[in-house]
N, C-alpha and C positions, 0 to 999 in steps of 0.2 A: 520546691522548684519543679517547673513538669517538662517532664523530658521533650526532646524536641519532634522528635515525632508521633506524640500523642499530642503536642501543641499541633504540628500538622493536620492530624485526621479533626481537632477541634476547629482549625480554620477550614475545611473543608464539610465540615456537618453544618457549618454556621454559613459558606458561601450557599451552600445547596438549600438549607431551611430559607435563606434571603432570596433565591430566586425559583424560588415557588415547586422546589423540585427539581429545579437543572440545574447542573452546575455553572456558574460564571467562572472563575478558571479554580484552577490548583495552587495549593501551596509552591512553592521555591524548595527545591531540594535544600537538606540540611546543610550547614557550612564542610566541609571537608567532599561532600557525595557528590557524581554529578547525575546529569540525567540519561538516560538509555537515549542510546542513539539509533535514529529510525533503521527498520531493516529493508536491508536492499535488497530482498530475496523476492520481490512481488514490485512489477512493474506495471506502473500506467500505460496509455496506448500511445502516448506523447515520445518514455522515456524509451518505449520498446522502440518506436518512431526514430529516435534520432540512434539507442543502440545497432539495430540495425540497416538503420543506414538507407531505409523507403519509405515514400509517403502515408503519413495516415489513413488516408483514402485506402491506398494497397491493405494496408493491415484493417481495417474495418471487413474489408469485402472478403479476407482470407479469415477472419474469425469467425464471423458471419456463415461460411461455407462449412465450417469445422475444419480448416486445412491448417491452422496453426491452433495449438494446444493455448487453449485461454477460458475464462469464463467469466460470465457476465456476473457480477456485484449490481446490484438494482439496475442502473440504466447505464453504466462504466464498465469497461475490461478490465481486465485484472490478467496478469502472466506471470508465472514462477520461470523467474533468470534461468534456474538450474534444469527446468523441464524445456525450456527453449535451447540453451545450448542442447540438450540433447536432442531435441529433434533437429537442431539444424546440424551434428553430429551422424543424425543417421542418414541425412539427405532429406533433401525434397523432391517427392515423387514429381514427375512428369507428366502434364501431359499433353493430348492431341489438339492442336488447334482445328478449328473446323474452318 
């Protein structure tokens, strides 16, 4: 009898040989496991959007500027929760309207 997750990594070497090199999905965690649950330490520009509570629009043109801590992943923002509370912990600088 083959243990169940060496049956795993075999349905996973036989999804990926079937599609040419990529995977088509993953096995089902084992009966009793469950699965990791995603980490909410890194925020979209959507989720940062509704946490704090202004327009997309505003957070593009403040990332954009380097005025809020973020960084682009190919053509997407990307923001760490913990690095955001801290800056908005330390304040947001001001400044002069012209």
């Amino acid at each position: 009898m083959i243990d169940s997750r060496v049956e795993q990594l075999l349905n996973m070497s036989v999804s990926l040989a079937a599609a040419g090199g990529h995977v088509l999905s993953t096995a089902a965690p084992a009966k009793g496991e469950q699965m990791d649950k995603p980490d909410d330490s890194v925020m979209t520009i959507d989720e940062l959007s509704a946490y704090l509570k202004i327009a997309k629009s505003t957070l593009y043109k403040l990332a954009q500027e380097g005025s809020i801590p973020g960084q682009k992943v190919g053509r997407h923002w990307r923001f760490h929760r913990s690095v955001i509370d801290q800056w908005l912990a330390r304040g947001v600088k001001r400044t002069k309207r012209k």
